[in-house]
C-alpha positions as CSV (number, residue, x, y, z in Angstrom):
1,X,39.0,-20.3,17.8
2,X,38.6,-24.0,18.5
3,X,36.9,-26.2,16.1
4,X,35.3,-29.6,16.4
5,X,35.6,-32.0,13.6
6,X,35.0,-35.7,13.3
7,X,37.9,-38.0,11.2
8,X,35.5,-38.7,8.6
9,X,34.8,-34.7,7.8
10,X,39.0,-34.9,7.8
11,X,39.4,-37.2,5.1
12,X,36.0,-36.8,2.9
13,X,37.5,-35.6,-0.4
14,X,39.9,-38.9,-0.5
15,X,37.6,-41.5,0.6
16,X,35.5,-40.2,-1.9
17,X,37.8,-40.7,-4.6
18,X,38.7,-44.2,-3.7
19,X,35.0,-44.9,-3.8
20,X,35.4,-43.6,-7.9
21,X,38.0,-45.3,-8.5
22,X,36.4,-48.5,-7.1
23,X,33.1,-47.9,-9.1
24,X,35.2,-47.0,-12.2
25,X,37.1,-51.1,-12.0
26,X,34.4,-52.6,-10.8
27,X,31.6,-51.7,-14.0
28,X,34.9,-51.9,-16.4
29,X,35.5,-55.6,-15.0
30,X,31.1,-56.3,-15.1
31,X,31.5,-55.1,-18.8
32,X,34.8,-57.3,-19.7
33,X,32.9,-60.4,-18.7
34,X,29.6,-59.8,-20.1
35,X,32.0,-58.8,-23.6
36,X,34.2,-62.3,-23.3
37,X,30.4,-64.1,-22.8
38,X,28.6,-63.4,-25.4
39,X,31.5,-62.0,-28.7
40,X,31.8,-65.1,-31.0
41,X,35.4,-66.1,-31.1
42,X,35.8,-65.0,-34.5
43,X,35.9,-61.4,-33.0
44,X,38.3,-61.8,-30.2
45,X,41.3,-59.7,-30.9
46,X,45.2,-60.5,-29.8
47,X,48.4,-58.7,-30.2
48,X,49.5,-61.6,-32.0
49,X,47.4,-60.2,-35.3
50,X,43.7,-61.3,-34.8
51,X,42.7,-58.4,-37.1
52,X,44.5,-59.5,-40.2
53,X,43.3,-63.1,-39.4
54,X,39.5,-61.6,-40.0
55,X,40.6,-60.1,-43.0
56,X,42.6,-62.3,-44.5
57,X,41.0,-64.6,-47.4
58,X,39.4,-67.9,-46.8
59,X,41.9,-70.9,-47.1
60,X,40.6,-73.7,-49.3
61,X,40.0,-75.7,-46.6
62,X,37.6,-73.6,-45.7
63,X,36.2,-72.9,-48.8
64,X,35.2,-76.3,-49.9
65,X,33.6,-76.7,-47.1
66,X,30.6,-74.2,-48.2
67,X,31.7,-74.8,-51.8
68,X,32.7,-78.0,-52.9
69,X,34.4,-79.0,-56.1
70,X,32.1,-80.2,-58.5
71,X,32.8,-83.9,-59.6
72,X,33.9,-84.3,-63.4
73,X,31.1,-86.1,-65.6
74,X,33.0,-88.8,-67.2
75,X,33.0,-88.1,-71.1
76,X,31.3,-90.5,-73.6
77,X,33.8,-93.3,-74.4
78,X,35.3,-94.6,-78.1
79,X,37.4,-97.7,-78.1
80,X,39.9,-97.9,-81.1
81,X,41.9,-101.5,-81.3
82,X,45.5,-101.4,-83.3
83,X,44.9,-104.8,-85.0
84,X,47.5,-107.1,-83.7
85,X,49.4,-104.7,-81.5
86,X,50.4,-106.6,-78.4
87,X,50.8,-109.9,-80.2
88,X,54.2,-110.9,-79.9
89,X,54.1,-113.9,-82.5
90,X,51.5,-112.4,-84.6
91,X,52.6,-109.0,-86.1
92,X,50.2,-109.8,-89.4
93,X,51.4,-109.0,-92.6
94,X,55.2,-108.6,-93.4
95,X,56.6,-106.9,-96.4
96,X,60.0,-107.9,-97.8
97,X,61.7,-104.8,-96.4
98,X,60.5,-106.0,-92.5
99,X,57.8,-103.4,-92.9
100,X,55.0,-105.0,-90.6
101,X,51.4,-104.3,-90.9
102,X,51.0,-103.8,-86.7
103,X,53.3,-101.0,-87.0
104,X,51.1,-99.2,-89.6
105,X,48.0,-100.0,-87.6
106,X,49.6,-98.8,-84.1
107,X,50.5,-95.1,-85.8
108,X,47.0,-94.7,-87.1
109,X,45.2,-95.9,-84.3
110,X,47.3,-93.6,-82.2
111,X,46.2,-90.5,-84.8
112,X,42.5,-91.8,-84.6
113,X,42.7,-91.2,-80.2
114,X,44.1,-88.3,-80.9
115,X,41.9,-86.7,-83.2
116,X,38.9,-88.1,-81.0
117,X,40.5,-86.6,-78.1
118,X,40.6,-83.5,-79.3
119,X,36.8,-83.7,-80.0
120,X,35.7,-84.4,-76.1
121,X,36.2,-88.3,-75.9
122,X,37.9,-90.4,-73.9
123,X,39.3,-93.0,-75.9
124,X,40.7,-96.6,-75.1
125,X,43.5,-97.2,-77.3
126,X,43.3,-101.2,-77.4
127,X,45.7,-104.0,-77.9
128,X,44.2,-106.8,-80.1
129,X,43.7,-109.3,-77.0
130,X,43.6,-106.8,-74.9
131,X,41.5,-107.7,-71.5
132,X,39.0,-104.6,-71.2
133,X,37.6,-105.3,-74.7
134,X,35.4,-108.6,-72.6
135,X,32.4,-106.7,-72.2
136,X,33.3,-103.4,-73.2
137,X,31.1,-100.6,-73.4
138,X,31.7,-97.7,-75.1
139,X,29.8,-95.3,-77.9
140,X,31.6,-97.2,-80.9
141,X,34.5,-99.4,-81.7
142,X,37.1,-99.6,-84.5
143,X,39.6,-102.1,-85.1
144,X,42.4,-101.2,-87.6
145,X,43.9,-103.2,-89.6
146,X,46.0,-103.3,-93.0
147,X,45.8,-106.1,-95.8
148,X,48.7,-108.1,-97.9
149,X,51.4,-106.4,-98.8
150,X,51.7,-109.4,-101.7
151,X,51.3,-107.9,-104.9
152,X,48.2,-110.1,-106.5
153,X,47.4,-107.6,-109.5
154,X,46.6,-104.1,-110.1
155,X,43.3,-104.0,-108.8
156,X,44.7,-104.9,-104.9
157,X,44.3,-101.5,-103.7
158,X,41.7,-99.9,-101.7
159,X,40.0,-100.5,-98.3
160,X,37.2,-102.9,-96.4
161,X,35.0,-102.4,-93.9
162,X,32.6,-104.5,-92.3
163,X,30.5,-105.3,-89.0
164,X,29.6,-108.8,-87.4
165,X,27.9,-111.2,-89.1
166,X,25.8,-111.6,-86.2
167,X,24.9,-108.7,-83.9
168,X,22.3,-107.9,-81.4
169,X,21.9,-104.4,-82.9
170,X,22.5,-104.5,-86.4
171,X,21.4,-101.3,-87.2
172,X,23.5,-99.7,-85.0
173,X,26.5,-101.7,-86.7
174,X,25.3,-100.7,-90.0
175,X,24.8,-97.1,-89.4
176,X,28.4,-97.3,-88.3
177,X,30.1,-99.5,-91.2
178,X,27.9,-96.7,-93.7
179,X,29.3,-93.6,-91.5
180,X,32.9,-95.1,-91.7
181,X,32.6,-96.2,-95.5
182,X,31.0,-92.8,-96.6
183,X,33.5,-91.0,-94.5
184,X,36.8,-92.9,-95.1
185,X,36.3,-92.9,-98.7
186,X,35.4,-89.2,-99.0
187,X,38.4,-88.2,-97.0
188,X,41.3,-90.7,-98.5
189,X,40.0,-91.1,-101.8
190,X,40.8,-94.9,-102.1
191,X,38.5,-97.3,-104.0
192,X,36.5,-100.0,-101.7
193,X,37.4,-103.1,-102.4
194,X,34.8,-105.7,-102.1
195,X,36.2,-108.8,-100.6
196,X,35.3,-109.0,-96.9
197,X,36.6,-112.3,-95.7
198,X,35.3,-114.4,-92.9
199,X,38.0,-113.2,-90.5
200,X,36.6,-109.6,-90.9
201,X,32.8,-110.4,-90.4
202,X,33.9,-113.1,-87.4
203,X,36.2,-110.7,-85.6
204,X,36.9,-112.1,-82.1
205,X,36.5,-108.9,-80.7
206,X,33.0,-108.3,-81.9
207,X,31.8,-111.5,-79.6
208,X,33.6,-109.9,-76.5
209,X,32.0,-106.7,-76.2
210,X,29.1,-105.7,-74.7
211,X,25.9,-106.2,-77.6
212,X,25.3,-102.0,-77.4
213,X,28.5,-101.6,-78.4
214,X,28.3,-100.5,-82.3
215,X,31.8,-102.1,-83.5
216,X,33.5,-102.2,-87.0
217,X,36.9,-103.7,-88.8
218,X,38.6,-101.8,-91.3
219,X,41.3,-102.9,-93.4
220,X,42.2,-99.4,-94.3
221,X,44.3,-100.2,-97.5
222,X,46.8,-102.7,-99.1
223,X,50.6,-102.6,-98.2
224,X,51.9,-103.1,-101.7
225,X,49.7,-101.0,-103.7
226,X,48.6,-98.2,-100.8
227,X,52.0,-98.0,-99.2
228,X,52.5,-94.5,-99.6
229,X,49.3,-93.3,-98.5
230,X,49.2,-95.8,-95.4
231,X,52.8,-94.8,-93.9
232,X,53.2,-91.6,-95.5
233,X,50.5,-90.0,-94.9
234,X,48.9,-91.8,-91.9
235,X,47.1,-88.4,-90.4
236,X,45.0,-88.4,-93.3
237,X,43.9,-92.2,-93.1
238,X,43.0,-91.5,-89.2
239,X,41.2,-88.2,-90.1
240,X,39.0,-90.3,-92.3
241,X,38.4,-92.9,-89.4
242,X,37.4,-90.3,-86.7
243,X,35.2,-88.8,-89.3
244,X,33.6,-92.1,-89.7
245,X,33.1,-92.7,-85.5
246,X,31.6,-88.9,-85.3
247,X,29.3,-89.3,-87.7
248,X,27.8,-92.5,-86.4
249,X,27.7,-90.6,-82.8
250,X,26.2,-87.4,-83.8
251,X,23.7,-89.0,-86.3
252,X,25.1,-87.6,-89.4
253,X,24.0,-88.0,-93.2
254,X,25.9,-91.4,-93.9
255,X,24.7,-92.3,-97.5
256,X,27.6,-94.6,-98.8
257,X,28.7,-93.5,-102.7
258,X,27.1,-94.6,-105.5
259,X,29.3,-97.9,-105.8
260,X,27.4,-98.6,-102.2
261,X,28.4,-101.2,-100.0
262,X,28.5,-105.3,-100.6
């Protein structure tokens, strides 16, 4: 029996699945684009490890850029002056066995930033002509120094303190010579002795500063009769220093003793 078919009934089934297939690449490659057009590049993935790149921490880089590092608050200042450290032809006084007087002040005054440090200062630790002390600005100022180490007589022992003769704050300056006296005296035990000479009270220092700059001198014993506390036990004579400076800065009680001050 004879039939009659056309060549499109012949092949049907496979033109049909060519059409599929077609279909099929054709919506896969519409959904590729529109995929790639609108996925931020944060989510595009390569065999080269893209997914542990998502994963992974932030660098630093890219974390100060949402979170910068705070900047540091710089901390209130002390300036503390070894008397006649960087002075060559000066060293002040001299004992017979080449002791010198700048080498007692520079150990203490080293102690005193130390023990200032440790409280939450920064702390200049300056040479007697040392260039930052022209205008210098800073919570308080010490300069330590040591008297004779002549023997005179028995009663050549002990320390002085004083401030400028003329200041443009001198109650600041006499809050901190009280704080210092009270403190110095409480902590080393030495008597005051009460002859403040011209060179104390004119200080060169104390006209270089800035005027808000509370400053004192200290003579913090003799090197005949208060050698043995001065280089023998020089953490105790810069304990009573920093005690003086932090209780002028944090407003402490500073009534002097009852032999008071000249």
């Amino acid at each position: 029996m004879q039939t009659n078919e056309t060549p499109s009934e012949n092949h049907g089934p496979r033109v049909k699945i060519i059409r599929h297939m077609f279909s099929i690449l054709a919506t896969a490659a519409v959904i590729a684009t529109i995929f790639n057009s609108f996925t931020p590049l944060g989510l595009t993935f390569n065999m080269g490890g893209g997914i542990e790149d998502i994963f992974s921490p932030p660098s630093e880089q890219e974390l100060n850029q949402f979170f910068p590092t705070p900047t540091n608050r710089p901390r209130p200042k002390i300036g503390v002056v070894a008397g006649h450290w960087g002075r060559p032809d000066d060293v002040g006084a001299v004992c017979p066995d080449g002791l010198t007087e700048v080498e007692v002040n520079l150990e203490i005054a080293t102690l005193v930033q130390q023990a200032l440090r440790e409280e939450g200062f920064d702390v200049d630790l300056l040479k007697e002509n040392d260039e930052r002390l022209e205008n210098y600005r800073a919570l308080a100022l010490v300069s330590v120094h040591a008297d004779s180490c002549v023997f005179y007589n028995l009663e050549a022992t002990g320390f002085k303190v004083s401030a400028a003769l003329a200041t443009a704050r001198p109650d600041k300056a006499n809050r901190l010579v009280s704080c210092v006296f009270s403190r110095y005296s409480d902590t080393t035990k030495l008597p005051y002795h009460a002859s403040v000479t011209d060179d104390m009270s004119n200080y060169h220092a104390f006209g270089e500063i800035h005027s808000d700059t509370a400053a004192v001198i200290i003579e913090t014993g003799f090197l005949n009769l208060d050698r043995q506390i001065l280089t023998q036990q020089p953490d105790l004579i810069a304990d009573g220093i920093a005690k003086g400076i932090l209780c002028y800065i944090r407003n402490e009680d500073a009534s002097p003793p009852n032999e008071g001050l000249p």
